[in-house]
N, C-alpha and C positions, 0 to 999 in steps of 0.2 A: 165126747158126749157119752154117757151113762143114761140107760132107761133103768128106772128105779122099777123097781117088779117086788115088794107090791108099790106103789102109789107112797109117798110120805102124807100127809094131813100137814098141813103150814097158814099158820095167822101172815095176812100178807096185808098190806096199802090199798087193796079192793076188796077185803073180807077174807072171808075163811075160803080155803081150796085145798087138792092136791097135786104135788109135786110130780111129774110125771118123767122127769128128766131134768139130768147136772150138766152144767157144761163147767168144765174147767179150762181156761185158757194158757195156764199155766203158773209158776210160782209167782210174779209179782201182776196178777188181775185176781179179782174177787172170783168166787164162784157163783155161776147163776142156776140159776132155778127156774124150768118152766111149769108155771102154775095154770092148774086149770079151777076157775071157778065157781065154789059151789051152786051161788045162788043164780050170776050170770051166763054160766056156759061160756065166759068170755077164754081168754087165753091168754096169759102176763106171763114173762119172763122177770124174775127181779135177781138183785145182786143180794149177796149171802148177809147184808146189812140191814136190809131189805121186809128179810122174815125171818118168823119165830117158830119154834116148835107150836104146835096145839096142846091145849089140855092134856094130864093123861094122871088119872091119880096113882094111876098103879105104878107110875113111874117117878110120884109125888110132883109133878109139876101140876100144881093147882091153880096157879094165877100167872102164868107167862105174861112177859111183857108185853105191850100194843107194836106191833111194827112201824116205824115213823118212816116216811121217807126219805132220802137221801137231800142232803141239803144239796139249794143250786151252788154249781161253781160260783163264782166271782168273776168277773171280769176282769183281765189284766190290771187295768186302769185301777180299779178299786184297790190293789194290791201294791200300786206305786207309794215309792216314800215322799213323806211332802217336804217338798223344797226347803231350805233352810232358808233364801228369803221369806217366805210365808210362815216359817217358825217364826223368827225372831222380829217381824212386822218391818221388814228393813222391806223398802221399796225396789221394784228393780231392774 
């Protein structure tokens, strides 16, 4: 875990905030980010997918992307292959 000193500024999935600290979990997990909310005072942790830089013209980023949330898993089930009776309408 890393305290960012100063604060990042990050467009996140609850609005604009900053970043107050990283956690890294190491090579194959995202990195997270705990956000603190501008307008809520709330507290969000998100994954590095998560959020975007802010504004910053001086750095020419003038229109960053919206951060989307992280799509839900799948269920196993949704992931199964369908049977080859049910491909080929053979009864079974």
């Amino acid at each position: 875990m890393l305290q960012l000193n100063p604060p990042l500024p990050l467009n996140t999935p609850k609005g604009e905030g900053f970043a107050h600290f990283l956690i890294d979990y190491g090579p194959e997990s995202d990195l997270y980010w705990t956000v603190f909310i501008t307008d809520t005072g709330e507290i969000w942790t998100f994954s590095n997918r998560e959020v975007r830089a802010s504004k910053n013209i001086t750095l020419g980023r003038t229109a960053p992307s919206s951060p989307r949330p992280a799509p839900a898993r799948r269920a196993e089930a949704d992931r199964s292959v369908i049977p080859m009776s049910a491909k080929d309408g053979a009864k079974g």
